[in-house]
C-alpha positions in Angstrom: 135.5 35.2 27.2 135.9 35.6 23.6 139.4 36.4 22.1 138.4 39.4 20.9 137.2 40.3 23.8 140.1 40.0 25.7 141.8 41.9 23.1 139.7 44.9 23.7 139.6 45.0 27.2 141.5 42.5 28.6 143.7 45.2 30.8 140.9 46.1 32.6 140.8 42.6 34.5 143.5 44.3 37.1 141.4 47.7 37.4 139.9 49.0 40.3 135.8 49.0 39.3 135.4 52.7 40.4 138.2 53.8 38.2 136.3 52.1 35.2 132.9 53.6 36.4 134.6 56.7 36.4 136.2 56.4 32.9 132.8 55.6 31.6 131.4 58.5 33.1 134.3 60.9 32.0 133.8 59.4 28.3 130.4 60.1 28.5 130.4 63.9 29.3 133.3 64.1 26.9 131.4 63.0 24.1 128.2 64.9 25.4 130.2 68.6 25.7 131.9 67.7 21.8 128.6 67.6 20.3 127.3 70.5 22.2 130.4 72.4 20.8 129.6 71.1 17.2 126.4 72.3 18.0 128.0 75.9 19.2 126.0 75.4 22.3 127.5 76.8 26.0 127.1 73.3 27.8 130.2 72.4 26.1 132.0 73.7 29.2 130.1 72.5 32.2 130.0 68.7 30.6 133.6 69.1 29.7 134.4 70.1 33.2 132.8 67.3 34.6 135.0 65.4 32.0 138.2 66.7 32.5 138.1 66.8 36.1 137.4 63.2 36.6 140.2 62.6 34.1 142.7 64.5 36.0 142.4 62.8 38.9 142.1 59.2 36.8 145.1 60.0 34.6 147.4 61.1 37.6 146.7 57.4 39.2 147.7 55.9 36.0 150.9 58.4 35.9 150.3 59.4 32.1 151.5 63.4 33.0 150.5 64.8 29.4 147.0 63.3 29.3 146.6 64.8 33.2 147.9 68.2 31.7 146.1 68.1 28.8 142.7 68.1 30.7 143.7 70.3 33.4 144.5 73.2 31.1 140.8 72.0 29.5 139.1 72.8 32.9 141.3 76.0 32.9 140.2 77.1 29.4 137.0 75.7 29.4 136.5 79.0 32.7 138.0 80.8 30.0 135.9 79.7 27.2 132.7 80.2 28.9 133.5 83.9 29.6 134.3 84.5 25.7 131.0 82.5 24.5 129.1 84.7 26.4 131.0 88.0 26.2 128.7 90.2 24.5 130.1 92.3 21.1 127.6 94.8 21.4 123.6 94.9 23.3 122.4 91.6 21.4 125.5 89.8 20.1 127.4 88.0 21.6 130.6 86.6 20.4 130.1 85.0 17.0 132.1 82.4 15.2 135.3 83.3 12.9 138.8 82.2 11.6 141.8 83.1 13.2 143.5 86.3 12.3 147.5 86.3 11.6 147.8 87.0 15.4 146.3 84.3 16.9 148.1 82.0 14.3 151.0 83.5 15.8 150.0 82.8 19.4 148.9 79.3 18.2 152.7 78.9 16.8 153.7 80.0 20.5 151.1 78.2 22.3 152.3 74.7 20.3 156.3 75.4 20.4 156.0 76.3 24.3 153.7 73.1 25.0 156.1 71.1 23.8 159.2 72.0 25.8 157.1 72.4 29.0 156.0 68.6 28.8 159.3 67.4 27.6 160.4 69.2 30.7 157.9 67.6 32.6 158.2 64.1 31.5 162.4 64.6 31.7 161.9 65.7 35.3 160.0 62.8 36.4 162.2 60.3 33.8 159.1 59.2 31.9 161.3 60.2 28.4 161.7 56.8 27.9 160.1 55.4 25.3 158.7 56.6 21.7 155.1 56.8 23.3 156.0 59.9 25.5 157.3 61.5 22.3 153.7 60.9 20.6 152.2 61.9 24.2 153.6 65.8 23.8 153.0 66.1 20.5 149.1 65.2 20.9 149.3 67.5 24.1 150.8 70.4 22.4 147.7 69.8 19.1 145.4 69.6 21.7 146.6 72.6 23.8 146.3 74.9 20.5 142.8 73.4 19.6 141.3 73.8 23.2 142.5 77.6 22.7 141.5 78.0 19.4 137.8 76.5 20.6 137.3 79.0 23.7 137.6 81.8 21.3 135.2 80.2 19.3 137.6 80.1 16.1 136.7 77.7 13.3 140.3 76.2 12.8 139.5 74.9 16.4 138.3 71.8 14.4 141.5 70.8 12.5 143.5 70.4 15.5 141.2 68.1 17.3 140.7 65.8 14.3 144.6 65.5 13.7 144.9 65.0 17.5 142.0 62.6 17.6 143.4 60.6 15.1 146.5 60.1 17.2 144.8 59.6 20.1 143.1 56.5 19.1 145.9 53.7 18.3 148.1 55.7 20.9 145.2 54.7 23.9 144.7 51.4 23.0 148.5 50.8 22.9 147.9 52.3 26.5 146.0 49.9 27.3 142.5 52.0 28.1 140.3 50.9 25.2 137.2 52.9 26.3 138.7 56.2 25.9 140.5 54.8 22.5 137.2 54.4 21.5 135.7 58.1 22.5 138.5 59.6 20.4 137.1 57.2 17.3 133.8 58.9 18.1 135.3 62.2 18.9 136.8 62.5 15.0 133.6 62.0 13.3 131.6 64.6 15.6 135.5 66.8 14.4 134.8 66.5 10.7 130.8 67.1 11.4 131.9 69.9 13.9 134.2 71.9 11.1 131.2 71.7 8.7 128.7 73.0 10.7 130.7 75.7 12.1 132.1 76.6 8.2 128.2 76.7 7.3 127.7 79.0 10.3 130.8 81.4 9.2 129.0 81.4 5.1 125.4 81.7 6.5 126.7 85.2 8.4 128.5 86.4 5.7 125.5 86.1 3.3 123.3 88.0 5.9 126.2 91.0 6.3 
């Protein structure tokens, strides 16, 4: 094998073959339900459940307790998220896309200063605050936490968070060791930025029709 190869994915050699299947899969529906959301379309949720399920139960195995949380509170909100996209405002409408109001950027504030002690928590209970990359571990869980909130209530600012958190994500997997998923956050930022746009062109198009 080439060098660069073994760079890349080297650290599979000692993986279980289902567990990579499984990652591929998981990366796969992840990227499928992030372009539905850029395209404000409802199978976000049932392709990011598929996603997030299979990561909880790969993520456990590997012991990385923010990533598992991270995509069990996705399933949870993404439940959540499905109810809100098809809520209906009034006999036609159902609920559109906006910005956040001062209250939710309150309950964003809360959302982000009570995911971080919870996983700090977590990690101290299980003495996995040991190293710098559990500190980088709850900060991308607590950005992630805000966005995945921020997205089931269909708010535009949704956006922001996963691109900061995406671009963490990236050299923080790979230092893990799992290049595949280092790779579907890479992919994940560019659908972000395209995602923000389109959602920001939705928000203008409305506006001009009120």
């Amino acid at each position: 094998m080439s060098p660069i190869f073994d760079f890349l994915f080297g650290q599979y050699a000692d993986y279980n073959p289902i567990d990579i299947v499984l990652e591929i899969v998981a990366i796969i529906f992840g990227l499928l339900s992030v372009v539905y959301s850029k395209q404000n379309n409802i199978l976000v949720f049932p392709t990011g459940m598929i996603s997030t399920i299979i990561f909880v139960y790969l993520l456990f195995k590997w012991e990385l307790l923010g990533d598992m949380m991270i995509n069990g509170y996705y399933f949870v909100m993404s439940v959540y998220g499905w109810y809100i996209w098809t809520r209906k405002v009034d006999e036609t409408h159902v609920t559109p896309i906006s910005t956040t109001t001062f209250n939710e950027k309150k309950a964003s504030i809360a959302i982000f200063l009570a995911t971080l002690a919870f996983v700090y928590l977590v990690y101290k209970s299980f003495g996995k605050w040991t190293s710098w990359v559990a500190y980088v571990d709850t900060l991308t869980t607590a950005i992630f936490f805000v966005g995945m909130w921020l997205m089931a209530r269909r708010k535009l600012e949704n956006w922001i968070f996963w691109i900061i958190g995406d671009l963490i994500s990236v050299p923080l997997y790979f230092y893990k060791g799992f290049t595949f998923t280092s790779l579907q956050y890479f992919g994940f930022t560019f659908i972000a930025i395209f995602g923000y746009l389109e959602w920001k062109k939705n928000i203008n198009n409305n506006r001009q029709i009120v």
